[in-house]
C-alpha positions in Angstrom: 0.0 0.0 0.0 3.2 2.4 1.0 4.9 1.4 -2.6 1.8 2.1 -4.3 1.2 5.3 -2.7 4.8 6.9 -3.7 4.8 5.0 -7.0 1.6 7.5 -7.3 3.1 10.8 -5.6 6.1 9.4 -7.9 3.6 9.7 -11.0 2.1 12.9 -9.9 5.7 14.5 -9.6 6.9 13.4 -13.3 3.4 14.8 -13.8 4.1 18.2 -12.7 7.7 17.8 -14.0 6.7 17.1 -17.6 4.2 20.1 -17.1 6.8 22.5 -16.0 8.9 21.8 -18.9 6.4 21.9 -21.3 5.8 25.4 -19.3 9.6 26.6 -20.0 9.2 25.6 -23.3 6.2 27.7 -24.5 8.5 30.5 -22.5 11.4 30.0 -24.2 9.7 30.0 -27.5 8.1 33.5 -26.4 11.0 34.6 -25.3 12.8 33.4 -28.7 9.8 35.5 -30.7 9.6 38.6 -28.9 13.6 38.7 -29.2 13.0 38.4 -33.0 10.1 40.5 -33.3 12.3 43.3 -31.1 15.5 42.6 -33.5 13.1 43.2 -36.8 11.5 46.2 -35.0 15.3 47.3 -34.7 16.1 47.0 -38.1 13.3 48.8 -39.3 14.0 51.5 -36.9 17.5 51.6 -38.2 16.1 51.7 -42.0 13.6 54.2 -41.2 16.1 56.6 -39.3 18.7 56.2 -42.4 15.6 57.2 -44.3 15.0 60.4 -42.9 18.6 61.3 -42.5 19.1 61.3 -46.2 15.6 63.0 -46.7 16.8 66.1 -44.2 20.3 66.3 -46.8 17.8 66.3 -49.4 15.6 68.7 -48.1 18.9 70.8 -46.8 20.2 70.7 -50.2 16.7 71.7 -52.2 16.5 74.3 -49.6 19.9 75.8 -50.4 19.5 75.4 -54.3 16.5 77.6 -53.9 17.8 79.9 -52.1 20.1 80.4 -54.4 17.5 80.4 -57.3 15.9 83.4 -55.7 18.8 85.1 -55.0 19.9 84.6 -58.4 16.0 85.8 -60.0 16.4 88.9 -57.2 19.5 89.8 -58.9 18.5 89.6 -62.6 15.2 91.6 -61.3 17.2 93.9 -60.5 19.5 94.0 -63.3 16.6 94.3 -65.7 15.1 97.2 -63.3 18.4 98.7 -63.6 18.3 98.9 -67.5 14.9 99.4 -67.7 16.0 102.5 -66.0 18.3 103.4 -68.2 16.4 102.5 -71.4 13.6 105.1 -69.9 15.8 107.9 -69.1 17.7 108.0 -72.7 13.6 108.0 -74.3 13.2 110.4 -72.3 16.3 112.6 -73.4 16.4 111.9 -77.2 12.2 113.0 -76.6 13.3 115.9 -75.3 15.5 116.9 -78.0 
């Protein structure tokens, strides 16, 4: 009666064993996904910041070029004031002659 109470606290111990390793298992599987899932979310972090870095140079760079575009059109505005000017004052002396 002893025996075949141990051999069944026995059973209900590899019971419990085989449970808890079944248990770590599933845990170590989740473990092993949410490490992949957090190294793809990492990488598509990375990608995302590279991204935008070269979109701010790009931006930067458009920025500058039309800065210098107006510039440039301000000073050929200018230019053409300048000898619009010019062209007005000599009608206005050879009308006055």
């Amino acid at each position: 009666d002893e025996i075949s109470d141990l051999s069944q606290a026995n059973a209900a111990k590899q019971a419990d064993l085989a449970a808890l390793r079944r248990e770590v298992e599933l845990l170590q599987i989740d473990r092993d996904n949410a490490r992949d899932a957090a190294h793809a979310w990492n990488l598509d972090r990375s990608a995302k910041e590279t991204e935008l870095r070269r979109l701010d140079a790009l931006a930067a760079a458009l920025s500058a070029e039309l800065r210098e575009q107006q510039e440039s059109h301000q000073q050929r505005l200018t230019d053409l004031q300048g000898s619009r000017d010019e062209l007005r004052a000599q009608f206005a002396e050879l009308a006055g002659k």
